[in-house]
C-alpha positions in Angstrom: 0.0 0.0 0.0 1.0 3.6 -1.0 2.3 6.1 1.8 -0.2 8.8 1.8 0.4 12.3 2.4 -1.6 16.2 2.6 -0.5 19.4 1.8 -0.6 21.7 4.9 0.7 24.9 2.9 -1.2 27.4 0.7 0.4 25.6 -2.3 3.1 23.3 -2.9 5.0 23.5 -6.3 4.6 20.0 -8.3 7.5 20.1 -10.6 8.2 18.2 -13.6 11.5 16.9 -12.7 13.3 16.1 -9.5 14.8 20.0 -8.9 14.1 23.5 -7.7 14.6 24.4 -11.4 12.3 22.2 -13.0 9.3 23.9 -14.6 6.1 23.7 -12.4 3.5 21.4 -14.0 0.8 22.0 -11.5 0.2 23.0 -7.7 -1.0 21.1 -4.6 -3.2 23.3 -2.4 -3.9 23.0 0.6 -6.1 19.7 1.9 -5.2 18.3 -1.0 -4.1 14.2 -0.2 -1.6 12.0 -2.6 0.0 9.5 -3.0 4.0 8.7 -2.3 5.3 6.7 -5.7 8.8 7.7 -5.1 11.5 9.1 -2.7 14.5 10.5 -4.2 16.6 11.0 -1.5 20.1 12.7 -2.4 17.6 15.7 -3.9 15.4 15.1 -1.0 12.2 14.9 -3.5 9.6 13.0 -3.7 7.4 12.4 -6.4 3.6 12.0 -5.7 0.1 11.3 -7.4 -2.7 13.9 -6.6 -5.7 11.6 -5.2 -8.9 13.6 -6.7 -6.9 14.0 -10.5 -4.1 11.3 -10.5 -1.3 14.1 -11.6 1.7 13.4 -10.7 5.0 15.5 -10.1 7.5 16.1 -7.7 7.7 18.4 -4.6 10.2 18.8 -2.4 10.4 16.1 0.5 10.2 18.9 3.3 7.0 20.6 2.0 4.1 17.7 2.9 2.6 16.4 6.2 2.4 12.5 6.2 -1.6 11.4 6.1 -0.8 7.9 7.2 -3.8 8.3 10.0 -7.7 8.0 8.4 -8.8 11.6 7.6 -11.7 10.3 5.5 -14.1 10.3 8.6 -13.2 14.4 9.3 -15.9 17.2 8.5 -14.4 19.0 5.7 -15.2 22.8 4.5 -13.9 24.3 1.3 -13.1 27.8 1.1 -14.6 30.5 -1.4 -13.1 33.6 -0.4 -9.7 34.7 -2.3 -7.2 34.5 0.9 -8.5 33.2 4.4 -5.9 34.2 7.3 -6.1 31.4 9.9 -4.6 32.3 13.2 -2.7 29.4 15.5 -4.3 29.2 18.7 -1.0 30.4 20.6 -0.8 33.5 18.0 2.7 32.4 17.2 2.1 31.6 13.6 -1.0 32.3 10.6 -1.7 30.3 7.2 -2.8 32.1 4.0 -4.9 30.1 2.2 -6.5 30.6 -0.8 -10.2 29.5 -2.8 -10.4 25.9 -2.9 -8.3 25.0 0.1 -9.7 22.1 1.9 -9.7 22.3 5.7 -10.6 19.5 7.6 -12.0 20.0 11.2 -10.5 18.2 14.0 -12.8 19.9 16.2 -15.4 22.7 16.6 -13.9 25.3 15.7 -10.4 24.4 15.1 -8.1 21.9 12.7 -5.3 20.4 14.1 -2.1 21.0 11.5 1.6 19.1 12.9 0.6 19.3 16.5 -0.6 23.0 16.2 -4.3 24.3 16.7 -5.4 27.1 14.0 -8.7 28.4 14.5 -11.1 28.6 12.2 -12.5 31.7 10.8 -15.7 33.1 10.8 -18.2 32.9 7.3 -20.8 33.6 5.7 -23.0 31.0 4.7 -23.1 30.1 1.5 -26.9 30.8 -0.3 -28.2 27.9 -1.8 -28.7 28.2 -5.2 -28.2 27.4 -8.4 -25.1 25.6 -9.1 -24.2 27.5 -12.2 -24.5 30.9 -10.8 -22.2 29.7 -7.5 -19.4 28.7 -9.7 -19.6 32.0 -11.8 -19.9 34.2 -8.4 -16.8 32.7 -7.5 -14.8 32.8 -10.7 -15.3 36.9 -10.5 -13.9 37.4 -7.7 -10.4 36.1 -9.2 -10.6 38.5 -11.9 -7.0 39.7 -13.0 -5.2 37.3 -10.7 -1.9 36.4 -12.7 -1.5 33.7 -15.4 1.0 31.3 -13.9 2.0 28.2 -15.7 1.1 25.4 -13.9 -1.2 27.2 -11.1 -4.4 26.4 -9.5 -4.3 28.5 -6.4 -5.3 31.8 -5.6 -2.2 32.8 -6.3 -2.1 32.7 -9.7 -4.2 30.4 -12.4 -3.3 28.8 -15.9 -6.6 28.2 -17.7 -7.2 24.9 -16.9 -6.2 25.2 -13.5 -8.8 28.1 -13.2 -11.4 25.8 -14.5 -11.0 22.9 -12.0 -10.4 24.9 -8.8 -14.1 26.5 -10.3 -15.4 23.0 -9.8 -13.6 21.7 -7.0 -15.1 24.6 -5.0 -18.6 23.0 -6.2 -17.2 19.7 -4.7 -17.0 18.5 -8.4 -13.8 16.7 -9.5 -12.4 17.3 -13.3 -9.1 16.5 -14.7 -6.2 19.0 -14.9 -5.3 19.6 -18.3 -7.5 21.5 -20.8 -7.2 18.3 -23.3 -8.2 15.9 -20.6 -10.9 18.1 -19.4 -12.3 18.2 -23.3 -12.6 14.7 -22.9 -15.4 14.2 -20.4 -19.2 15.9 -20.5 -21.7 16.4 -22.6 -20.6 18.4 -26.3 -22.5 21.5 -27.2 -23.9 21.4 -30.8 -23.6 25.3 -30.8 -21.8 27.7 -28.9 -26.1 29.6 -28.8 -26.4 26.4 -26.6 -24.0 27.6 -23.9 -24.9 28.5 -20.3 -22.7 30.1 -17.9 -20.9 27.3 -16.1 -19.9 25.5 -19.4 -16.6 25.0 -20.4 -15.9 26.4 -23.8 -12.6 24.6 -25.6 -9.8 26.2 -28.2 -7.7 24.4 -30.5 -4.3 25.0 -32.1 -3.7 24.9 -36.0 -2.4 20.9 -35.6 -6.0 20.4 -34.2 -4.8 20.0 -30.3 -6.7 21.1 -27.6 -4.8 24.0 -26.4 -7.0 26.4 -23.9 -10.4 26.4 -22.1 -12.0 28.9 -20.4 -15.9 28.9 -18.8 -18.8 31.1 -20.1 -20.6 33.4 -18.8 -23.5 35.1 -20.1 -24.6 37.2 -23.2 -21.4 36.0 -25.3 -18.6 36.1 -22.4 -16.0 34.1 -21.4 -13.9 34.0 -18.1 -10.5 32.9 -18.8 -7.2 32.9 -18.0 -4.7 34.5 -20.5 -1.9 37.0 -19.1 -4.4 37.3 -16.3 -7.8 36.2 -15.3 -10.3 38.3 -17.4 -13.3 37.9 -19.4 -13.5 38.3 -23.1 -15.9 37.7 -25.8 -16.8 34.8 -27.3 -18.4 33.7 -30.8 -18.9 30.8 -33.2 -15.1 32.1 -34.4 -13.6 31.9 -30.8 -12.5 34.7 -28.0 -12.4 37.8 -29.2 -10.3 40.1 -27.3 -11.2 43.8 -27.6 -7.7 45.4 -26.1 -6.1 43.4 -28.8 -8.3 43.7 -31.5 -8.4 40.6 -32.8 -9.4 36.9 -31.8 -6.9 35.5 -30.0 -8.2 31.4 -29.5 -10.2 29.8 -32.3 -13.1 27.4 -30.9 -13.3 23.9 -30.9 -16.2 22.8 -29.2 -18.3 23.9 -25.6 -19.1 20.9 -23.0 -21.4 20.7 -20.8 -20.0 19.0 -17.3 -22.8 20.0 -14.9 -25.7 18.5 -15.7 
């Protein structure tokens, strides 16, 4: 059986290779469990599997908390809000954590992180509502956070990492990459089919899937190119008024929701 392990920081860098200097392939946030497939121990790495997406990479050795106990059984809350200061119970130390973060409660009021209690924050409770119009709600309130290769936090998104921390925070779990998450849900005849909370998909001239970004309403798109912003979208693709010009040709729109 496979060590497990959690990520007890805002984000943890998942690299491609076994160094400091390898590019960053994707981010584990905080909650988020793996598992241990290898232990490189003159770098001190250790490359890992992400439980709720199967990605795998390598993090540095020192950066994880081991998850060997059962945390299955825990209450767990997700956070909406872009940064939520926790506070340790001793004031000696605070987390920043960002939109999707996972925190599981060890007990009321409190979670339980390496033999420190941080208490939990005050918030709002969530309306109930429609499903759609949650996801969207939240995606605003990243607008013009940086594009950053290989990010899914708060502090900084590619596009396909925008897109599943946008689901995660619904409790719904989609693949990583924008050519994996192509491959799942229910394809759009016509992009006048769209409603906000689908997935709209953008190919390259070779025919590869090569961005994704999730509508809105009355022909918009919130995506993540440079920064998080929303442009327009057509039958041609997104058309980006600063630049004059489109800038992604569309491929198809998928509906993962319903």
């Amino acid at each position: 059986m496979l060590s497990k392990g959690i990520c007890n920081q805002a984000f943890i860098p998942m690299r491609k290779e076994a160094s400091e200097t390898s590019e960053m392939v994707n981010q584990a946030i905080f909650g988020d469990t793996f598992s241990i497939l290898e232990q490189e121990k003159i770098k001190g790495f250790t490359r890992i599997s992400l439980d709720h997406d199967h990605y795998e990479g390598w993090i540095s050795k020192g950066s994880y908390t081991s998850a060997e106990n059962d945390i299955t059984d825990l209450k767990t809350i997700i956070l909406h809000d872009l940064f939520t200061v926790l506070y340790s119970k001793d004031k000696s130390d605070q987390l920043i954590l960002g939109c999707g973060s996972r925190l599981r409660i060890s007990s009321p009021g409190m979670i339980l992180i390496e033999n420190k209690v941080y208490i939990l924050p005050e918030t709002k409770e969530e309306k109930a509502g429609n499903l759609r119009d949650q996801i969207v709600s939240w995606g605003l309130k990243l607008l013009s956070l940086p594009y950053i290769w290989g990010g899914r936090s708060s502090f900084g998104f590619d596009c396909s990492g925008l897109c599943q921390n946008l689901y995660s925070q619904a409790g719904i779990a989609i693949p990583r990459d924008a050519s994996q998450q192509a491959g799942v849900g229910k394809t759009r005849s016509f992009i006048a089919e769209a409603v906000r909370g689908d997935l709209a998909f953008f190919d390259n001239d070779n025919g590869e899937i090569i961005h994704v970004g999730m509508i809105l309403d009355e022909g918009k798109i919130l995506h993540s190119s440079g920064k998080v912003k929303i442009d327009s979208i057509d039958h041609q693709g997104i058309y980006s008024a600063s630049q004059n010009r489109y800038t992604h040709k569309l491929r198809l729109v998928k509906n993962l929701l319903d």
